[in-house]
Structure formats: structure tokens, C-alpha cells
C-alpha positions as CSV (number, residue, x, y, z in Angstrom):
1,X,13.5,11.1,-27.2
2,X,15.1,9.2,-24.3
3,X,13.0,6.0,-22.9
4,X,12.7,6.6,-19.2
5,X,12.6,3.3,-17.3
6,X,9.6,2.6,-14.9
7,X,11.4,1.4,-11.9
8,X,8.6,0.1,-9.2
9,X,8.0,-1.2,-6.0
10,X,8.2,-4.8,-4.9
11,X,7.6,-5.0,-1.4
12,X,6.8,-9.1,-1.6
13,X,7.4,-12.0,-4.2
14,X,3.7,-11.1,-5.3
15,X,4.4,-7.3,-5.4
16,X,6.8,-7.8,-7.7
17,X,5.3,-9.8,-10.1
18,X,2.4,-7.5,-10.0
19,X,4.5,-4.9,-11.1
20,X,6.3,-7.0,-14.0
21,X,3.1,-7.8,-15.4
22,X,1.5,-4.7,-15.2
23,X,4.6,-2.8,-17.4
24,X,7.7,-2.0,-15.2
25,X,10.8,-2.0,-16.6
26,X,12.8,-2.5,-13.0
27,X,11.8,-3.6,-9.9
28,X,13.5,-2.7,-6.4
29,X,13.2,-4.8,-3.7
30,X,15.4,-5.6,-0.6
31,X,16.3,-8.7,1.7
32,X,14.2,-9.2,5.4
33,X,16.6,-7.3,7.3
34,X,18.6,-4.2,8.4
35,X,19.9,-3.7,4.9
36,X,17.3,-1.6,3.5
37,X,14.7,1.2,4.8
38,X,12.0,-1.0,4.6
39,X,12.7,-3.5,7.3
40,X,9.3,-4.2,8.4
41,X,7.6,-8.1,9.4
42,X,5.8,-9.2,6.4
43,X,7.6,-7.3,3.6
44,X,10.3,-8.0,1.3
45,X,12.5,-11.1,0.3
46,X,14.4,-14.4,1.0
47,X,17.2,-15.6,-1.0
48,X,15.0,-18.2,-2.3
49,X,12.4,-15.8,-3.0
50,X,14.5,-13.4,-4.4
51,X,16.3,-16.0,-7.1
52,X,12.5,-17.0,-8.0
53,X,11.8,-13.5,-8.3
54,X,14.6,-12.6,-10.6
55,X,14.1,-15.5,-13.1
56,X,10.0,-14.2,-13.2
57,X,11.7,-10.6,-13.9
58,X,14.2,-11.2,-16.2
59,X,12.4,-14.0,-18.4
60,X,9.8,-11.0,-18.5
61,X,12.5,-8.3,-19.5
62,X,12.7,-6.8,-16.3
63,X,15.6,-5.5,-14.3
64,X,15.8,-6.2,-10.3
65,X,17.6,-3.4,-8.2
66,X,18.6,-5.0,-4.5
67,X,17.8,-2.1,-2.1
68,X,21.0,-1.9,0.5
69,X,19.8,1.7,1.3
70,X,20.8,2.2,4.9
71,X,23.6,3.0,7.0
72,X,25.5,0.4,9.0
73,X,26.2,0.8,12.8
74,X,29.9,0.2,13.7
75,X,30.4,-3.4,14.3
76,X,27.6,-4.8,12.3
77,X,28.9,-4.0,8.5
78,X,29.3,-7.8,8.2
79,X,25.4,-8.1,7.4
80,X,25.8,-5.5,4.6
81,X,28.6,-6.9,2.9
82,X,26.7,-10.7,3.1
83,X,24.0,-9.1,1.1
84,X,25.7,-7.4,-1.2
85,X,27.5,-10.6,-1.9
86,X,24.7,-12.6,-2.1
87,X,22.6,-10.4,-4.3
88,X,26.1,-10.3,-7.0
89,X,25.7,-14.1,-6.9
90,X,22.0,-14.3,-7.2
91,X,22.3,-11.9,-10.0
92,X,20.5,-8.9,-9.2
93,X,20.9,-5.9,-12.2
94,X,22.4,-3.4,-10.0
95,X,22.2,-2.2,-5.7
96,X,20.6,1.1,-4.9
97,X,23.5,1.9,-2.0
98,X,23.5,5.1,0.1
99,X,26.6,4.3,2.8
100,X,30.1,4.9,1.2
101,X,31.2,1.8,2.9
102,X,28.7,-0.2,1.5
103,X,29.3,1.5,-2.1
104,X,33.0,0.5,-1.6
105,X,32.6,-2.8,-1.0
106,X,30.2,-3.7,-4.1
107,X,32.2,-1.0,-5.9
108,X,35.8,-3.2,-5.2
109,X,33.9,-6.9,-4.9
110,X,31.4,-6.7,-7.3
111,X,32.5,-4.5,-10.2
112,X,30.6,-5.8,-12.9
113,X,27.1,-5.2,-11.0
114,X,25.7,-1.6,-11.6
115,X,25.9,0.8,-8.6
116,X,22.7,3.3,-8.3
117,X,23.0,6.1,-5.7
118,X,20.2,5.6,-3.1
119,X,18.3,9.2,-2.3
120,X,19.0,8.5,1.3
121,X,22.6,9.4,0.7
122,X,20.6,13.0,-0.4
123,X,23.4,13.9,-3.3
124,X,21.9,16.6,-4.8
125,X,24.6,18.9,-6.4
126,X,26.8,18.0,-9.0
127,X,30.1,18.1,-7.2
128,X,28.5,15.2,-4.8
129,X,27.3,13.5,-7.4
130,X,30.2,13.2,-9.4
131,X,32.4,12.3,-6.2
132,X,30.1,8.9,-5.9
133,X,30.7,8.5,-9.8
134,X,34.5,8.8,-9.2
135,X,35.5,7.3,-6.4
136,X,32.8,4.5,-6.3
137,X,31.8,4.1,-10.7
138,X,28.1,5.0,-9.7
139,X,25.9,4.7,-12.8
140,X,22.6,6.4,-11.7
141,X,21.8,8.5,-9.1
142,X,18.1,9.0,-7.4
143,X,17.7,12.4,-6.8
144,X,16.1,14.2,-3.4
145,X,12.5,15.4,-4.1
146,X,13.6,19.3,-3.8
147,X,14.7,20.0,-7.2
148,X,12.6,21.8,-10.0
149,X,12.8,20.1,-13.6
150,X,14.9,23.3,-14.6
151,X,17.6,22.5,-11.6
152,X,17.7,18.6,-12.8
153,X,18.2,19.8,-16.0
154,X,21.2,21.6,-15.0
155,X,22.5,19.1,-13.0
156,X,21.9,16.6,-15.7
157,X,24.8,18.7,-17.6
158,X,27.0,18.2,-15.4
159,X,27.0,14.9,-14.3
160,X,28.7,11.6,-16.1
161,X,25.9,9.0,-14.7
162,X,22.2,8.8,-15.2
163,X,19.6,10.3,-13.2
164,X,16.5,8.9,-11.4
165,X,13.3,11.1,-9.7
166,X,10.6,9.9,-7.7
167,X,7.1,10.5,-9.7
168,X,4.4,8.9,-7.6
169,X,4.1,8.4,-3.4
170,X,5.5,9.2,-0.2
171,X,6.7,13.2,-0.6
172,X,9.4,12.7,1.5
173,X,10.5,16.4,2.6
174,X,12.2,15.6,5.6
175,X,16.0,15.1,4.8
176,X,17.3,11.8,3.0
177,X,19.4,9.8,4.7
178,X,19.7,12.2,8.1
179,X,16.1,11.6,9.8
180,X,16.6,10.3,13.9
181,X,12.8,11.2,14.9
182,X,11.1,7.5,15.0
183,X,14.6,6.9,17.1
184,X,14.0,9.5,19.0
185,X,10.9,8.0,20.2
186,X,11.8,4.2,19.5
187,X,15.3,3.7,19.9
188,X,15.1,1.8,16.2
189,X,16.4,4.0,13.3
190,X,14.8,4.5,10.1
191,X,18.4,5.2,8.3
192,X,20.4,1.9,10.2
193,X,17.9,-0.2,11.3
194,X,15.4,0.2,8.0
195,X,12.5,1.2,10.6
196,X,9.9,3.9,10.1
197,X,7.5,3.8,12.9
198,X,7.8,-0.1,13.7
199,X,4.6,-2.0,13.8
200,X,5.1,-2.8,17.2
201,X,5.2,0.8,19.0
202,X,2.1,2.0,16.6
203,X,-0.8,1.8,19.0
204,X,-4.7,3.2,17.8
205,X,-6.7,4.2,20.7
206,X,-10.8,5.0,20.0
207,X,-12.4,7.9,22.0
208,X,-16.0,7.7,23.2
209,X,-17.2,10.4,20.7
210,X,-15.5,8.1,17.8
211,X,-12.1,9.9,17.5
212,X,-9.6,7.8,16.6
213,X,-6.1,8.7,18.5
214,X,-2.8,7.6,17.3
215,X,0.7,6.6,19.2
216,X,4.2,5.8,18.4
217,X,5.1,4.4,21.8
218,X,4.2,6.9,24.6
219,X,3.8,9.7,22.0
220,X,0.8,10.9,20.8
221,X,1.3,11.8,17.2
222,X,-2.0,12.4,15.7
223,X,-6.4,12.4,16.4
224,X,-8.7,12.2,13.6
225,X,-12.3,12.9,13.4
226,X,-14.8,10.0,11.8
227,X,-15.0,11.9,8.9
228,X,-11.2,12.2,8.1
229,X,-8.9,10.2,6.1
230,X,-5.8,9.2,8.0
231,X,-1.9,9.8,7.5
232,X,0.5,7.0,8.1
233,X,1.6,7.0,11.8
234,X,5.1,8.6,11.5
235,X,5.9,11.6,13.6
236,X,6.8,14.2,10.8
237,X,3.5,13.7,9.7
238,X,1.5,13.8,12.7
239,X,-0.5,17.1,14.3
240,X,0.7,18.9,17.3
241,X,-0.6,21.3,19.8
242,X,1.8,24.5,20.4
243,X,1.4,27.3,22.6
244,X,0.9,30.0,19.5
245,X,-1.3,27.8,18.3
246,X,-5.6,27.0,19.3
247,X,-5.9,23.8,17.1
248,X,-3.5,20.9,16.1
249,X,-1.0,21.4,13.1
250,X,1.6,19.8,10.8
251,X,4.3,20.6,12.4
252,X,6.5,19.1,9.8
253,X,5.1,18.0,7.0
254,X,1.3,17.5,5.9
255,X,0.5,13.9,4.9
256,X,0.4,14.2,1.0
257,X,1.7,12.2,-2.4
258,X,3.4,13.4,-4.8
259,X,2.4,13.2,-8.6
260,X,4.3,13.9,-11.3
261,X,2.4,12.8,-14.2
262,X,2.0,16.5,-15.6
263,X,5.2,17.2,-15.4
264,X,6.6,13.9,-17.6
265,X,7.0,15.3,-20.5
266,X,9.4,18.2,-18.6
267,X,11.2,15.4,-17.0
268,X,12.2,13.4,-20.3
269,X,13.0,16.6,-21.5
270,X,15.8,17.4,-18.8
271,X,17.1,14.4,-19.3
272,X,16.0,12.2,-15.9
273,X,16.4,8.3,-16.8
274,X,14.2,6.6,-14.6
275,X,11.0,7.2,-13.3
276,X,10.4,5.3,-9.7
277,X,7.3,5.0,-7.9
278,X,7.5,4.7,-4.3
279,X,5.3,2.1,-2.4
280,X,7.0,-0.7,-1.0
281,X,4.5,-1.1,1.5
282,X,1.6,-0.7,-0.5
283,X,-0.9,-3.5,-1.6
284,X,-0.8,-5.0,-4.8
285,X,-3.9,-3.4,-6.5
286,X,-2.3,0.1,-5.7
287,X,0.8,-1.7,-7.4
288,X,-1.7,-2.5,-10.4
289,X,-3.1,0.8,-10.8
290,X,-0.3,2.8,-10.0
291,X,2.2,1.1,-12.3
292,X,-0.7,0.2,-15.1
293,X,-1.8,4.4,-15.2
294,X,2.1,5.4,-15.5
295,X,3.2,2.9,-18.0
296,X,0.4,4.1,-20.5
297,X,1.7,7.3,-19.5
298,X,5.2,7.3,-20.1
299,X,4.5,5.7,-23.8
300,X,2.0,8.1,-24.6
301,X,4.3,10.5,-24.1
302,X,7.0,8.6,-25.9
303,X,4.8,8.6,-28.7
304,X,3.9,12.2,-29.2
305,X,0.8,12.1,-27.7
306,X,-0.6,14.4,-24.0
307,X,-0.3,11.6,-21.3
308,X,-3.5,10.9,-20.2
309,X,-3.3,11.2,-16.2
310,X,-5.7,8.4,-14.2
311,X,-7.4,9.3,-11.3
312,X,-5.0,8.1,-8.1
313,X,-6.6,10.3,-5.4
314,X,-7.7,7.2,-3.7
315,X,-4.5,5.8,-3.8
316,X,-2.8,8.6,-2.2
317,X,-1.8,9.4,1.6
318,X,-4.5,11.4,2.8
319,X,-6.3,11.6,-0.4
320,X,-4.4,14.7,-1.7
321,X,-1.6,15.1,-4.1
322,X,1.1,17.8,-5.4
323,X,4.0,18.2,-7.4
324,X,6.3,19.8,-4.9
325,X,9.6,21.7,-5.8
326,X,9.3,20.1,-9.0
327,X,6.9,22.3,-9.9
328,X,7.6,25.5,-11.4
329,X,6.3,28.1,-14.0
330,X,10.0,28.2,-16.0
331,X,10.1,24.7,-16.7
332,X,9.0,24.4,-20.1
């Protein structure tokens, strides 16, 4: 049977080694700036940091994948190619890439460093995928979270590279790589400038009756009763008013995590190569459970045996989970 790798979050130094230590087999990770969708002020890495980091990782066994997932703006590609040189010389395992550009230049600079295909470049059909494979020697792809097990399986066969899904957090149904709504409302991009929602336009505003209102910049985005568990502040997963409509709604998408750990057994099965848990942002104990509950997992399954699934409710956005389009009654 195929040995899926556990590829996992590493939003910090500290992130990462908590996820080395508690069984990952990759970590991704990105520098503290444009370069990667994550671009937030007390997350990811220095150059320093990062060539301590890979030296903990690799003496460990573990693999680091540099996250260069966004799209440059014209005029500023300079900041993308100094990264992706700089991660070939500190020795990162491979760069999750989603802009051609970008894939160009590590694919012509940096041969010898793998190439993973980021989901924000949202390749889902084989003829995509095996364009990126061609034209840029992609090795693994991460595929969108709209698939079912049987469709990866399919595209599986058809494909020359290896195939990574998403298992565990953000749900992520709005489209890879093409979202402009935070920009809409911010003038900072999740997809160039690596901003979701920046810190700074999130504003929290307490009612009288002990509602608690939420704004991104002059928008209001969501209200939640005392007794309800809050949704990260983004706008595709806020609750709107409409004229057809008496109460608020999800206009978009419901705030909810997705969980795969039923469906590993299908997933091996298709012929997926890595399994990556989303959660850059995330603390370090939800690293530690998270990555801890689906490395016993994976081996379980590995050896024969039902996985047995942990409770993660608590660790998920709005305390519910699912397992999306990858769910479906044909799969086994």
C-alpha cells in the first residue's frame, strides 16, 4: 500500500517544530512577506529562522516545502524570484508555486529543487495538470477541495506527477487562486498580497444586549449571539441580510472544517500521495492534536487496522465538520 506523507502546517519556528515532533513527514511554511497567502504580522519565517528550522526538520527526517503560493503584481516579480532563490540556497525540499511565472523561474533556476503545484493555481483536470508537469517538471500537485475520491482516482490515472488533498481545516469552497472579495473591501489581495482579512481592518464591536458584531473595514460581516461560537472574520463566511430573506444567512459559505479521516482508507486507495492539514495560523496545541490524531491515523491504516478518528470538534471553525465533495456513496 502507498505511504501517504503528512504534510503540516508551520505557521512559526515553534509551529514547525511542533509538528516535526508530533509525526509529520513535511512541513510547509513561507517567508514574512507577499510571497505566500499567509502574509500576516506574527506568522511565518526569516531566513535565519528558516535555516534553523530546516536543520531541526531534516536531522528529524522531515521535509520543508517553502510556500511561494501567490500571484505577483506587474513590476514587483523581483520579490518572488529573491525567495525562490534564497529558499534553493537555504535548501528547502521543494516550493508549493501557483503563478506560471514564478514556476518558470524555479523550474529554469533551480532544477534540482522539487516543484509542487499550489491549489491556488485550482488545476483540477488532467489536461491542466499535466500542462504544469510539461512545461514547468511539476512533481506533485494539491488538488481543489471539489473532487470525490472516485474523480481523484481518475485523475490519478492520468496524470505523470503525484497528488496531494487537503484532509483537515479551512473548507475552502470559494475558488483557488481567483478570490478578490477581502480586496474588494480592503484594497489588499488575498491571491498577490497573501492577505485574507488583514488584522488591521478586523474590528469587534459589543452590543448592549452582549452581541458581539464583526467588521472588515466599513463592512459589517457577521453578529453573533453570547451563546454562539464564532467564524473567522472573512466575508465569504460572514451572514447577510437580503430582501427574500427575514434572518441573516451564509451567503457564501457556512463557517465549517473539513475532515477527512473516514475517508483515508479511500484516499490511499485512489492513489493521493500526501495528506496536508491546513492551519497555518493555528496555535500550536491544535498543531499537537491535529497532527498527533492523524499520524496514528494514517499508520493504522497502513497497518491494516480501522483508523481510529479523535475527537477535533473543538478544534474546528465553528465547531462543525464535513467531508465535502469528497464524499460520496460510490467510493469504495
Amino acid at each position: 500500500m502507498l505511504r501517504p506523507e503528512l504534510v503540516c502546517p508551520a505557521g512559526t519556528p515553534a509551529g514547525l517544530r511542533t509538528a516535526v515532533d508530533a509525526g509529520a513527514d513535511a512541513v510547509y511554511c513561507g517567508f514574512q512577506n507577499a510571497t505566500n497567502a499567509r502574509n500576516f504580522p506574527g506568522l511565518n519565517f526569516t531566513p535565519a529562522e528558516l535555516e534553523k528550522s530546516l536543520a531541526y526538520a531534516h536531522e528529524r527526517g522531515a521535509k520543508v516545502l517553502l510556500a511561494l503560493n501567490t500571484f505577483p503584481p506587474a513590476g514587483k516579480f523581483d520579490l518572488w524570484r529573491e525567495a525562490a532563490d534564497l529558499g534553493a540556497r537555504l535548501g528547502v525540499d521543494a516550493f508549493i508555486v501557483a503563478d506560471i511565472g514564478v514556476a518558470d523561474h524555479v523550474a529554469r533556476s533551480h532544477p534540482d529543487t522539487r516543484l509542487h503545484l499550489s491549489v491556488q493555481a485550482a488545476a483540477s483536470s488532467p489536461e491542466a495538470i499535466r500542462y504544469y508537469c510539461r512545461e514547468f517538471g511539476v512533481k506533485r500537485v494539491v488538488l481543489p477541495r471539489i473532487l470525490t475520491v472516485p474523480e481523484i482516482r481518475d485523475v490519478a490515472a492520468e496524470i505523470p506527477c503525484e497528488i496531494e488533498t487537503f484532509i483537515f481545516g479551512n473548507h475552502g469552497l470559494m475558488v483557488e487562486g481567483r478570490c478578490s472579495l477581502t480586496n474588494y473591501v480592503t484594497g489588499l489581495s488575498t491571491n498577490m498580497d497573501g492577505v485574507c482579512s488583514p488584522a488591521a481592518d478586523v474590528h469587534y464591536d459589543r452590543g448592549a444586549d452582549g452581541t458581539m458584531t464583526t467588521r472588515l473595514g466599513d463592512v459589517t460581516i457577521d453578529r453573533f449571539g453570547c451563546d454562539e461560537t464564532a467564524g473567522y472574520p472573512t466575508i465569504c463566511k460572514g451572514r447577510y441580510h437580503a430582501p427574500h430573506r427575514e434572518d441573516g444567512y451564509y451567503a457564501f459559505e457556512e463557517p465549517i472544517s473539513l475532515n477527512l479521516g473516514r475517508l483515508l482508507p479511500g484516499l490511499i486507495g485512489a492513489g493521493v500521495h500526501a495528506f496536508k492539514i491546513e492551519g497555518r495560523q493555528r496555535s500550536r496545541a491544535y498543531v499537537r492534536k491535529v497532527v498527533g490524531a492523524f499520524r496514528a491515523a494514517v499508520d493504522q491504516v497502513l497497518a491494516g487496522q480501522e483508523p481510529a478518528l479523535a475527537d477535533l470538534v473543538a478544534l474546528t471553525e465553528g465547531q462543525k465538520q464535513t467531508e465535502g465533495a469528497f464524499k460520496t456513496k460510490k467510493w469504495r
